[in-house]
N, C-alpha and C positions, 0 to 999 in steps of 0.2 A: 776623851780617849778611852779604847774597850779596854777592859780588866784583862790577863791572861787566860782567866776562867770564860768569859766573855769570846773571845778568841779561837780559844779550842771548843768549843761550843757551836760557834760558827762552821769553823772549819769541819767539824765532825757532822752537821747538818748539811754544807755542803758535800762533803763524801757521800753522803748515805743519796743524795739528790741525785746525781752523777753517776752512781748506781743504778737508782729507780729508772732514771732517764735510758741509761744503757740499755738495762734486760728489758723495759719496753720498747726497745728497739730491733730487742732478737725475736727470730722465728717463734713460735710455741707448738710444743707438742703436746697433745690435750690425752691423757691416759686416761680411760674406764677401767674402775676399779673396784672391786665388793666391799663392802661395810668390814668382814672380818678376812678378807683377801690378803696374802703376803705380802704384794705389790704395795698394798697402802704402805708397809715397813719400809722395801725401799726406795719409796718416793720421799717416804719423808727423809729419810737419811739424804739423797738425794737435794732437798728445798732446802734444809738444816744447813748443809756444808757447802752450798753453793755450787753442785756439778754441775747443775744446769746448766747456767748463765758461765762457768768455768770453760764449758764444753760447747759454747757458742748458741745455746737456744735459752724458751724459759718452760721448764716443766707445770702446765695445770692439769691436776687432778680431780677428777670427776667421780663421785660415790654414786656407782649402780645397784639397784636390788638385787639383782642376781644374775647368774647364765643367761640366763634367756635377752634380758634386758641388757647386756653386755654384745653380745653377738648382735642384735638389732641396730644399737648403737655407732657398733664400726662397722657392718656391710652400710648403713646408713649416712656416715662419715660424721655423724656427731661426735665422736673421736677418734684422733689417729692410730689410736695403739689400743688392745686390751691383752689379758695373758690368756689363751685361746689354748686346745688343744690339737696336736698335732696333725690326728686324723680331718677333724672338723676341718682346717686348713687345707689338709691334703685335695678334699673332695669338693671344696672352693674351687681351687688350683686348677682342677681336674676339669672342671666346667667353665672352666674362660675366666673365673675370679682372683688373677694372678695375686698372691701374696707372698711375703716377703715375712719367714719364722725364725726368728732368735733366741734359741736355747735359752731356759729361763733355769728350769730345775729338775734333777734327777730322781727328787724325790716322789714319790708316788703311793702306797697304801702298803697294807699289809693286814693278813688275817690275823684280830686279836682274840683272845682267851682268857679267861679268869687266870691266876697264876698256879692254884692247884686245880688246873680242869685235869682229868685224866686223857683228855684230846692232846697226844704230842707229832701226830701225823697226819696226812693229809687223809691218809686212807680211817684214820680216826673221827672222819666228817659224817661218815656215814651213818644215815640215821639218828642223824644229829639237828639242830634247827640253827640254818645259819643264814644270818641277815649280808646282804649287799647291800653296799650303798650303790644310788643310783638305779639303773634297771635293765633289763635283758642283753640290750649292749653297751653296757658299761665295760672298757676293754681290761681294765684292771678284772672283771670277773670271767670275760673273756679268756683274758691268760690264765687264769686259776681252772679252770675248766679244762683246759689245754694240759695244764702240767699233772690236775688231778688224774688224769684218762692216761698222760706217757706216764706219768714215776709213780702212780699207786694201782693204776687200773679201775678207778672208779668213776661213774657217769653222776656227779655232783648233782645234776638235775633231777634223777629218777632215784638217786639214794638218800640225798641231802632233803629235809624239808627247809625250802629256800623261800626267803622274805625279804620281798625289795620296798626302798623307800630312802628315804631324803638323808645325809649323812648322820643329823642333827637327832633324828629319829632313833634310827636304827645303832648307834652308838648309848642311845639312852636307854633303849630296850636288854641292851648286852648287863648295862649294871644295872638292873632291875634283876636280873635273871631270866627273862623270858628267851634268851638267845640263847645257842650254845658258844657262838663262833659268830663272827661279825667282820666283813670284808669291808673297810672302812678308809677313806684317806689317810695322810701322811699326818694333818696336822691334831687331827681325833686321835687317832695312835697313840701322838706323843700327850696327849691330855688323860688320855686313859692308863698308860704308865703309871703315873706315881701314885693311881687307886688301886695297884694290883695286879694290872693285867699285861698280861705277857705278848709277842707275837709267835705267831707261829709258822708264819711264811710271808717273804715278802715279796710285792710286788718285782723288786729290783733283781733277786733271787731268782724269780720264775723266768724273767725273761733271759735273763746269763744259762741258763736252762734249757730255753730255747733257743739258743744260737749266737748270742749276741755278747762280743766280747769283752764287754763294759756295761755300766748304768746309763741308761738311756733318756737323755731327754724328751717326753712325751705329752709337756707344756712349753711354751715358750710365749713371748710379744710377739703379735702379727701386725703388719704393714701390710695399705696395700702398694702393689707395686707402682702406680701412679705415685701415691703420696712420699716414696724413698726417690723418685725420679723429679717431683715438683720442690723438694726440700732435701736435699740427698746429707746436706752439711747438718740438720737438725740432727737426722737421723742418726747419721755416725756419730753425731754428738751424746744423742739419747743411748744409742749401744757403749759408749767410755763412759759415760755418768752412773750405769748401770754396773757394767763390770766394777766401777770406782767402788760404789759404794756398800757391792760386795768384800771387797779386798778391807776396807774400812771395817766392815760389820767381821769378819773373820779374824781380823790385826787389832783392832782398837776397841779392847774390853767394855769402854764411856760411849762407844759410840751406840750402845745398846740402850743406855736410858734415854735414846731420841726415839726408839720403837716400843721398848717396852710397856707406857703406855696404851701404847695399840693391840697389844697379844691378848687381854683380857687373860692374863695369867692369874689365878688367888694367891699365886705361892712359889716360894723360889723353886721347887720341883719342878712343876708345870713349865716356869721360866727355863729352865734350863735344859728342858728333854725339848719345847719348841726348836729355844735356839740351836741346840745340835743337831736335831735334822733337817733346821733347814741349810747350816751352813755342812752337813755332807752332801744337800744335792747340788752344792753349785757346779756348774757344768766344769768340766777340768779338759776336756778330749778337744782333739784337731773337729774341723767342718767334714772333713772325708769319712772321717771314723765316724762321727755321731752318724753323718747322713748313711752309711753301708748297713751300723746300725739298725738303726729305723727302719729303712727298705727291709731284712731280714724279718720285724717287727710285722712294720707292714702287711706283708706276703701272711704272713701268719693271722693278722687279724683278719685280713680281705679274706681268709677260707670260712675263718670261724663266723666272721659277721654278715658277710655276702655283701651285697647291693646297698641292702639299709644301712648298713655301718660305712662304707666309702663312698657311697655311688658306683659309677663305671667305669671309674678309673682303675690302669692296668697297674700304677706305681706311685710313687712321690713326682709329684711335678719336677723337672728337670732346675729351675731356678729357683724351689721353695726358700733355700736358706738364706738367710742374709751372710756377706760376707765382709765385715769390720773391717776388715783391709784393704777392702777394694773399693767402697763405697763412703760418700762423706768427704 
């Protein structure tokens, strides 16, 4: 006769079997993902707490080297999903590569500064050495260029001495001293805080600036639109699991030692400027508002950037956004 111990033993080996058995029965949605990407945080929040398999699919996660090897990936269909940018989809879209963009985050870069620079203004660039990440069309330096010429009057390119190159770089350059000024992503920003250094405009600033009545999502997960029509139930699962475990990561203090981990934070500072801007960019707005948005966006980068930056598209593809409600 089995012991009690015995028993529930059993039983709890078949639960977990019954399990296994299930979510290898569900769809899979296969995410490309960067080594220090935010997506890895909530995917893992996502595998941790069961969204997946809750949400009817099983989420597999794929570690890519980088941009380039992420975009090859999903036009390639070695995975379903990566977090893509807006424009890059747009100009898909726009060339017969229907995809299907799910606001990811709002958050986006900002020019940093030593904290006593004597730089408190845009028009304070001038003649000044300032690093971009990324390079000539990077839209973040786009828009800065944009706002430096409407609200200071200055052409950042002919007065700024300007230095393009890789995030990773050109943030290491800033506290070295070799930079004045350093237009860098959202999650460098918040690494370079608790050394000192201040911002002094933000991405999200410059476009509310330009027209735009809220923070704008300008990342998102891309689909392509076959793959939301060949699996539509994953999908809407992957967009709940996703939102899920946002709401978790914003509400549920513990659910942060399932990421933190993965932040490569040294120190509670670091820890704690990550996690607040990534939980202000999470998307908050209607699909009408973010997409008027955008278009607004759009229009403005399609002058600055021309052709190489969109292609020949005249707008946002008409079905870009995915719509959680309607789909799934």
């Amino acid at each position: 006769m089995l012991s009690r111990r015995a028993m529930l033993a059993a039983g709890l080996l078949g639960g977990l079997a019954t399990r296994s058995a299930r979510a290898a029965d569900l769809p899979t949605i296969k995410l490309g993902s960067l080594p220090f990407g935010t997506s890895t945080w909530e995917a893992a929040v996502i595998k941790a707490r069961g969204l997946d398999t809750a949400n009817g699919f099983t989420l597999q996660a794929t570690k890519l080297a980088g941009n380039d090897a992420a975009r090859i990936s999903f036009v390639g269909g070695q995975v379903d999903t990566i977090i893509g940018d807006l424009l890059w989809a747009s100009r898909l879209g726009n060339e017969g590569q229907a995809l299907r963009f799910i606001p990811y985050s709002t958050s986006e870069g900002a020019v940093m500064v030593p904290a006593d620079s004597p730089i408190k203004t845009l028009k304070d660039l001038a003649g000044k050495k300032l690093g971009v990440s990324g390079g000539p069309l990077d839209k973040n330096w786009l828009l800065l260029k944009a706002q430096a010429k409407d609200a200071a009057g200055i052409d950042l390119e002919r007065e700024a001495e300007i230095a393009y190159g890789a995030p990773p770089l050109i943030t290491l350059k800033l506290e070295q001293g070799a930079l004045d000024a350093a237009l860098t992503y959202w999650t460098y920003c918040a690494r370079l805080e608790p050394k000192g250094f201040r911002r002094l405009v933000r991405a999200e600033d410059i476009m509310r600036a330009l027209g735009t009545s809220g923070d704008v999502s300008l990342i998102g997960y891309l689909f392509h639109a076959a793959t939301v029509a060949e699996k539509p139930a994953a999908v809407g699962g992957f967009y709940r699991a996703s939102r899920a475990a946002k709401d978790m990561l914003a509400s549920d203090p513990t659910t942060w030692t399932i990421v933190r981990p993965l932040m490569d934070a040294p120190d509670d500072a670091t820890f704690e400027a990550l996690k607040r801007e990534f939980l202000a960019g999470t998307p908050q707005r209607s699909l009408a508002v973010e997409r008027a948005d955008a278009g607004k966006l759009y229009a403005v980068l399609a002058k600055l950037g021309g052709e190489r930056l969109v292609g020949t598209g005249s707008g946002l593809p008409p079905d870009l956004y995915y719509d959680g409600s309607r789909d799934g």
